[in-house]
Jmol script that loads the backbone (N, CA, C; Angstrom):
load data "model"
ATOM      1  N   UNK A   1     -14.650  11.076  -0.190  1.00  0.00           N
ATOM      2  CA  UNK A   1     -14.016  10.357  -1.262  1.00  0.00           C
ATOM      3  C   UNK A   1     -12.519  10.198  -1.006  1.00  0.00           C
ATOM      4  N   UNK A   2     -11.770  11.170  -0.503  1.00  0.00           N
ATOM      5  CA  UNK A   2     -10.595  11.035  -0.029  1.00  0.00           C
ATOM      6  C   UNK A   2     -10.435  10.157   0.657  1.00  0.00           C
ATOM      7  N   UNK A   3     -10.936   9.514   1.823  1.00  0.00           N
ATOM      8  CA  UNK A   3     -10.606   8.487   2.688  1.00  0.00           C
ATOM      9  C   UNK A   3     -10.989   7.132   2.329  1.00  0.00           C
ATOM     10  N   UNK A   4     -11.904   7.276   1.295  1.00  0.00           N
ATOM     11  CA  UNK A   4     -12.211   5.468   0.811  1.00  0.00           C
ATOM     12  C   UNK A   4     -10.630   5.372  -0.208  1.00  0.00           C
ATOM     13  N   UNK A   5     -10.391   6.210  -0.855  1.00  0.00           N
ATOM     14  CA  UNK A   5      -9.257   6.012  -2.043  1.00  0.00           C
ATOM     15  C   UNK A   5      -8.174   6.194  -1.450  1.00  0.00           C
ATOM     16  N   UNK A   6      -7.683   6.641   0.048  1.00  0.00           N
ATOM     17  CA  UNK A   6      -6.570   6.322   0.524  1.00  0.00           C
ATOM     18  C   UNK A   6      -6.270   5.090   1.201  1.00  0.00           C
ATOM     19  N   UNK A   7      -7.803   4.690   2.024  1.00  0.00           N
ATOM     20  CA  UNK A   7      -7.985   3.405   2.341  1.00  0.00           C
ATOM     21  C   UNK A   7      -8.071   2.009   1.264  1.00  0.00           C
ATOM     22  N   UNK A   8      -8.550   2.301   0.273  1.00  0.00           N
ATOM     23  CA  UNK A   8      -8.312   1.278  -0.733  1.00  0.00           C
ATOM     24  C   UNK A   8      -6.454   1.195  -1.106  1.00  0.00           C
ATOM     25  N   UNK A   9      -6.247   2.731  -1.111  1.00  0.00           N
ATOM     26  CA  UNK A   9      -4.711   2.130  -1.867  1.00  0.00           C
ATOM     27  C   UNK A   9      -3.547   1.713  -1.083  1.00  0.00           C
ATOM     28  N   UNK A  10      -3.548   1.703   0.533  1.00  0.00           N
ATOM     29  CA  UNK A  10      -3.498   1.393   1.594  1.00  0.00           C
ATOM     30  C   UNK A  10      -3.393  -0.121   1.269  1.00  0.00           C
ATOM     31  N   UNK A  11      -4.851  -0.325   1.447  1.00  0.00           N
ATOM     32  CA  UNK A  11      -5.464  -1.742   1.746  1.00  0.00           C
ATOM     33  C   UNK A  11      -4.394  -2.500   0.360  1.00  0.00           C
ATOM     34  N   UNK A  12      -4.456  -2.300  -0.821  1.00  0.00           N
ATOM     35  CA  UNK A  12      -4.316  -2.767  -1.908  1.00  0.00           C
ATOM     36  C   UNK A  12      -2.659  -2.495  -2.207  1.00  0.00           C
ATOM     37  N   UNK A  13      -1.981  -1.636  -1.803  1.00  0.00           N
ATOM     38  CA  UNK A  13      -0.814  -1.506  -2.087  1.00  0.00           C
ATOM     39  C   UNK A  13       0.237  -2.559  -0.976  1.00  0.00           C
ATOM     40  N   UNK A  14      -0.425  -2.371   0.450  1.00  0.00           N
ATOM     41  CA  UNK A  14       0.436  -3.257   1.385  1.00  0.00           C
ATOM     42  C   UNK A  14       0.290  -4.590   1.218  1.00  0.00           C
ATOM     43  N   UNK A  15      -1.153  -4.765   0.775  1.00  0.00           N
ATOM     44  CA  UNK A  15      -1.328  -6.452   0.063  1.00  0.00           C
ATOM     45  C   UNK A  15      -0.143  -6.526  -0.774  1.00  0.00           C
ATOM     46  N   UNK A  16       0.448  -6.159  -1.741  1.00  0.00           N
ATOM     47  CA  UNK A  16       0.861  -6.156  -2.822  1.00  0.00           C
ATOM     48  C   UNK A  16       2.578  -5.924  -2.258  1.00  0.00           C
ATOM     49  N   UNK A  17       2.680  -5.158  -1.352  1.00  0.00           N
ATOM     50  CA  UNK A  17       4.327  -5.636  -1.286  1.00  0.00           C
ATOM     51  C   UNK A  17       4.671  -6.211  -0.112  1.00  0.00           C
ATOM     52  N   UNK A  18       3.630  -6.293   1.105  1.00  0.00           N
ATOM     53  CA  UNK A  18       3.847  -8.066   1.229  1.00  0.00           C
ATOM     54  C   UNK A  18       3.917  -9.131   0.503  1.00  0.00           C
ATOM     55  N   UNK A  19       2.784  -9.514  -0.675  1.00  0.00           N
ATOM     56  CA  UNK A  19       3.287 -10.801  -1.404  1.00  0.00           C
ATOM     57  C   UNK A  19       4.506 -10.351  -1.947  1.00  0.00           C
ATOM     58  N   UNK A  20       5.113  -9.295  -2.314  1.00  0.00           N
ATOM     59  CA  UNK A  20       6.468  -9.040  -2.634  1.00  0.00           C
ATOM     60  C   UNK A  20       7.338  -9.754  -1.732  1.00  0.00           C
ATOM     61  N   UNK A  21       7.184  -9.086  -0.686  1.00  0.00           N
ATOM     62  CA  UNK A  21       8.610  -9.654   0.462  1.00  0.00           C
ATOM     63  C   UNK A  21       8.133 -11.067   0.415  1.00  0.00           C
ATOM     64  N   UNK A  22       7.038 -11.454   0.349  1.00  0.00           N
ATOM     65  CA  UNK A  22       7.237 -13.352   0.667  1.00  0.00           C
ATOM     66  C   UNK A  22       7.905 -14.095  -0.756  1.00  0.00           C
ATOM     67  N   UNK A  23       7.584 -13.491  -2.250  1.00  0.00           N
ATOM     68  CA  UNK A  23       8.186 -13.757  -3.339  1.00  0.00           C
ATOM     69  C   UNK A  23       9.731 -13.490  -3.064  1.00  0.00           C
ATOM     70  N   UNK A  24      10.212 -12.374  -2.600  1.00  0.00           N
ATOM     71  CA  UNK A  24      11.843 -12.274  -2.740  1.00  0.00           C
ATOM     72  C   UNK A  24      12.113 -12.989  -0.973  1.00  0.00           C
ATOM     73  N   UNK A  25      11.418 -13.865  -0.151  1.00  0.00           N
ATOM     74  CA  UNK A  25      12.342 -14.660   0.549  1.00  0.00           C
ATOM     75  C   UNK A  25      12.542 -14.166   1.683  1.00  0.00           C
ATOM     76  N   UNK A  26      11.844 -12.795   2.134  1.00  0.00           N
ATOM     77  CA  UNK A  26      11.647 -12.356   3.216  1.00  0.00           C
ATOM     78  C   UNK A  26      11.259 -13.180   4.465  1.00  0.00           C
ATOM     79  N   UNK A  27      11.293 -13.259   5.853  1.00  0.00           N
ATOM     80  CA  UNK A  27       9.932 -13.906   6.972  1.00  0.00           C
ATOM     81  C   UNK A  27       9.273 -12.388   7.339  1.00  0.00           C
ATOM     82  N   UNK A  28       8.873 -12.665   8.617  1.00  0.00           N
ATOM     83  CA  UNK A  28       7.630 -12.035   8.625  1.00  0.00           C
ATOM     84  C   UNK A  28       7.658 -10.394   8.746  1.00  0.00           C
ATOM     85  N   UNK A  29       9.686  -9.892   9.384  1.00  0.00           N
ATOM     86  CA  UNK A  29       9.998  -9.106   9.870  1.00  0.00           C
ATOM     87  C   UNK A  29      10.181  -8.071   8.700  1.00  0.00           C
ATOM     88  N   UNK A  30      10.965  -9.041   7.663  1.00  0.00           N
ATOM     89  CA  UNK A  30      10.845  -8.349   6.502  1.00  0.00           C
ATOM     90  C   UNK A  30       9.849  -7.485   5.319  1.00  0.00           C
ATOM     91  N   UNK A  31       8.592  -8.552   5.767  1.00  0.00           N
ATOM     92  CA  UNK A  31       7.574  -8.586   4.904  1.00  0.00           C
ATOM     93  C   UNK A  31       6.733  -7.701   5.409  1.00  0.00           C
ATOM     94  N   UNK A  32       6.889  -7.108   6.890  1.00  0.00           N
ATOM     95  CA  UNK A  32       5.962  -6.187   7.424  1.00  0.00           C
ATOM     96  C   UNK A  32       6.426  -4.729   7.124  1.00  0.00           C
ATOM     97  N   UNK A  33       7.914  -4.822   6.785  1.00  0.00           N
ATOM     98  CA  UNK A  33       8.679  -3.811   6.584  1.00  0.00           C
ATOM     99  C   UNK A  33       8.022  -3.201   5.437  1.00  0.00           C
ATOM    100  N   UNK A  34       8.281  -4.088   4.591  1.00  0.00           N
ATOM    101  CA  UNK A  34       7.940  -3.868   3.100  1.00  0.00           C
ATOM    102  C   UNK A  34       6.491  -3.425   2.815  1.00  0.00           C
ATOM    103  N   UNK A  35       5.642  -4.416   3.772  1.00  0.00           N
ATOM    104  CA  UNK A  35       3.958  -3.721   3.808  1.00  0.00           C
ATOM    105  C   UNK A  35       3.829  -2.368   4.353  1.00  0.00           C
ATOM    106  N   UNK A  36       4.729  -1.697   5.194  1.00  0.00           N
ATOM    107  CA  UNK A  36       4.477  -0.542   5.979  1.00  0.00           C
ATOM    108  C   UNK A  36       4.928   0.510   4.606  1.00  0.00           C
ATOM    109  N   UNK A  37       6.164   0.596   3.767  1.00  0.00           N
ATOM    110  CA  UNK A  37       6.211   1.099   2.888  1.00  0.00           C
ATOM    111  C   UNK A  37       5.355   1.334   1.936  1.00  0.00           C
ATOM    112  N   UNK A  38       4.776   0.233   1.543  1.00  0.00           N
ATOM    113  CA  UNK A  38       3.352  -0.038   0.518  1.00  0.00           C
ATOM    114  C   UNK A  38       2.208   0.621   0.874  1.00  0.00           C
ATOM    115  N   UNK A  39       2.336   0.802   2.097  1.00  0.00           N
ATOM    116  CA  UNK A  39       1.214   1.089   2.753  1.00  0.00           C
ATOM    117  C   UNK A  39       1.166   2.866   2.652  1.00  0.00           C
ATOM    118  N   UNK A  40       2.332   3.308   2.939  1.00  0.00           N
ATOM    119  CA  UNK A  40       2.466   4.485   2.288  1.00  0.00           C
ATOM    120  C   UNK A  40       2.905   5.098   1.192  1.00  0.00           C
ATOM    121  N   UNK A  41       3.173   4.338   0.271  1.00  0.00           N
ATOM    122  CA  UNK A  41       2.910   4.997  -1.532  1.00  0.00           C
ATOM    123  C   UNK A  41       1.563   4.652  -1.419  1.00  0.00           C
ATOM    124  N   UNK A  42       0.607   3.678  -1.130  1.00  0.00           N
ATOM    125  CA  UNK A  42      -0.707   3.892  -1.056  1.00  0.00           C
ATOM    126  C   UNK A  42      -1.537   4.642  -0.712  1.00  0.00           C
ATOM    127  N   UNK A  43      -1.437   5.164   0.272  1.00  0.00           N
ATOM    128  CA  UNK A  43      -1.569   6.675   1.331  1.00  0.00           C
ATOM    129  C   UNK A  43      -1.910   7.729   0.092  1.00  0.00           C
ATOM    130  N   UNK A  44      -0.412   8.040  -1.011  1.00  0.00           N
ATOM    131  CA  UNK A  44       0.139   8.988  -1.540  1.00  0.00           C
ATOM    132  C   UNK A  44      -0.817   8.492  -3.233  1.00  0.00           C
ATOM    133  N   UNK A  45      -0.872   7.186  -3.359  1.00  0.00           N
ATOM    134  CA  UNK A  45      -1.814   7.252  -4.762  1.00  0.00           C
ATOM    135  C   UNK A  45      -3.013   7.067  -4.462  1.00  0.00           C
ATOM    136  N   UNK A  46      -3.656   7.020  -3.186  1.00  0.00           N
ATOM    137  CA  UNK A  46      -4.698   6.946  -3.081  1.00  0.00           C
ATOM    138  C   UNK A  46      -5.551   8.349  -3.092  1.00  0.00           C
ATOM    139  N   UNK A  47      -4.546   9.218  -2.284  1.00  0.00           N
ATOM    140  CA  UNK A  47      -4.525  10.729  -2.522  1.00  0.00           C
ATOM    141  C   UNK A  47      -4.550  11.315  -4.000  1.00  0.00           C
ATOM    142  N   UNK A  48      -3.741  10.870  -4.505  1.00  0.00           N
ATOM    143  CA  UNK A  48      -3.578  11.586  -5.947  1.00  0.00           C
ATOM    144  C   UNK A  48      -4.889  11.300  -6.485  1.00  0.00           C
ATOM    145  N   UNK A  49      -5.466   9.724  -6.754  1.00  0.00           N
ATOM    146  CA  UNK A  49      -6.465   9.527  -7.078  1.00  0.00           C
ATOM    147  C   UNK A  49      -7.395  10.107  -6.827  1.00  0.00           C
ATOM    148  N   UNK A  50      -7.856  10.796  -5.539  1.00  0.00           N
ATOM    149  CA  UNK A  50      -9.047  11.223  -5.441  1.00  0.00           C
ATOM    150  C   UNK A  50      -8.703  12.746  -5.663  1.00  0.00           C
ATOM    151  N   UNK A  51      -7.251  13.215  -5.698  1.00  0.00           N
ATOM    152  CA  UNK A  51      -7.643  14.497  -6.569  1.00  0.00           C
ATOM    153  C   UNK A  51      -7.837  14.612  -7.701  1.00  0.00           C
ATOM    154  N   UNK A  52      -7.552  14.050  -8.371  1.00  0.00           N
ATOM    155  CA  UNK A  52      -7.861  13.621  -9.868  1.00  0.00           C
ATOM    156  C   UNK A  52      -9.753  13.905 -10.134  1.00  0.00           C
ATOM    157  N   UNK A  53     -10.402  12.992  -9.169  1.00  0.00           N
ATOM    158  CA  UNK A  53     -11.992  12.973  -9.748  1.00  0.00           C
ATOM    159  C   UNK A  53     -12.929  13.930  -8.836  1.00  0.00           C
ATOM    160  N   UNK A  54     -11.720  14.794  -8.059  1.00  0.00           N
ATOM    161  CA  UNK A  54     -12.796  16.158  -7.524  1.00  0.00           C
ATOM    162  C   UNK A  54     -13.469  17.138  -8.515  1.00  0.00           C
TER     163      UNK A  54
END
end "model"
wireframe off; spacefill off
backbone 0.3
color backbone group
């Protein structure tokens, strides 16, 4: 359960601040930046999440 809910919030968080960086005007260098960050608060709520429903 841990690895589907880090992989979802992963998957779902870097979606989400890439369309960020393309909304604030970023190109691609920017926007990967911003997905790599997303990508790890996702990591970190995807974690929390699945401690939550152990």
């Amino acid at each position: 359960m841990d690895k589907l809910c880090i992989f979802a919030g992963t998957t779902l968080f870097g979606y989400v601040f890439w369309y960020l960086g393309i909304l604030l005007g970023f190109e691609f260098t920017g926007c990967f930046v911003l997905s790599s960050i997303g990508s790890m608060v996702g990591v970190y709520a995807g974690w929390k999440v699945a401690q939550h429903y152990k």
